[in-house]
N, C-alpha and C positions, 0 to 999 in steps of 0.2 A: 703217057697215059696219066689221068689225071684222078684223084678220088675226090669221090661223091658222098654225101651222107643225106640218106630217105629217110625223111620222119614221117611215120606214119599216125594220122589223127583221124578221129572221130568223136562222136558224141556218144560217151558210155552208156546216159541213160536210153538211147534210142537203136541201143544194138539189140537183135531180137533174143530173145532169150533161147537155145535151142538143149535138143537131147544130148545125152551121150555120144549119139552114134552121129548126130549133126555134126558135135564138134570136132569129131575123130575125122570127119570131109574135110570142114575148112582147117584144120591143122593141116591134112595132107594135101590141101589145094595149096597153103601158103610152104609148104617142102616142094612140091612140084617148081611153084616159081621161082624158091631160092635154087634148086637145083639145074635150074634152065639157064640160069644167070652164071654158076658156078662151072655148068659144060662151057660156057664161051669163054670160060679164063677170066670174069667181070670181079667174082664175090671176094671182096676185102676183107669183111667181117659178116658172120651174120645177122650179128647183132642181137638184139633179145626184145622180150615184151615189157612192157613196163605196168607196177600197178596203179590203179587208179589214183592213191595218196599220195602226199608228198608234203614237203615243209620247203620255205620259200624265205630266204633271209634275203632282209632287205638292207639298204646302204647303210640306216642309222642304228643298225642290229638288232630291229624286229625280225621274230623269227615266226611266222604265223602258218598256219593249216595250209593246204597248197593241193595240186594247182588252182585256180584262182575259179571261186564259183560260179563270177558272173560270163566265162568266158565259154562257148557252149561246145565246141570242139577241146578233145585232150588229146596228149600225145599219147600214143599206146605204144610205140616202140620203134626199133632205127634200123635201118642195115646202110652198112658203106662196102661202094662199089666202086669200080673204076671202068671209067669211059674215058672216049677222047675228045667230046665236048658234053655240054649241060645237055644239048639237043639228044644226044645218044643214051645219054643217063635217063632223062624222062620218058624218050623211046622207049626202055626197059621196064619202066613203070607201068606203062599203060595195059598189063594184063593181070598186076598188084588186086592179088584176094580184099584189099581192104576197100576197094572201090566198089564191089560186090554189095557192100553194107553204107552205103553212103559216105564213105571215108574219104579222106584224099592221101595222095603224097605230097610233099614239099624237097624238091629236091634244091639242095647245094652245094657249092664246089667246096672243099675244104682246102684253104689257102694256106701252105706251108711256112713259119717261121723263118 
């Protein structure tokens, strides 16, 4: 079995804004599918959300505001799984809450040392 890590991205300013009771769904839309993944024995980790900010040090030790503004997708957060190829790891993807909001996954294989 191999592990995977799903980053999940979108464009912050184009997620709709919702109620309480909105986000109380897609919270438990995105528990349902860590949970779906977790019944087959898949979920590694389940990884966490990420906030919108960040700091971005660069080679010559600029350390500047982050992530980067002109880039229109961010990542919003990761989960790692384990599949027995990339094809079965994306398979698992394709019913990912983030996709709901125009988001994608990027899935990839984490290569052992």
């Amino acid at each position: 079995m191999k592990e995977f890590l799903l980053v999940f991205r979108a464009d912050y300013k184009s997620m709709p804004k919702t109620s309480p009771e909105q986000m109380q769904a897609n919270t438990q839309k995105w528990m349902n599918w860590i949970a779906g993944i977790a019944a087959q024995n898949k979920l590694a980790d389940r990884g966490n959300r990420l906030e919108s900010t960040g700091q971005v040090v660069k080679s010559d030790g600029v350390i500047s505001d982050g992530p980067y503004a002109e880039i229109k997708e961010s990542i919003m957060g990761y989960t790692l799984i384990n599949a027995e190829s990339i094809e079965e790891a994306a398979a698992l993807c394709k019913d990912c809450p983030i996709l709901l909001f125009g988001g994608n996954v990027e899935v990839r294989e984490i290569s052992k040392l």
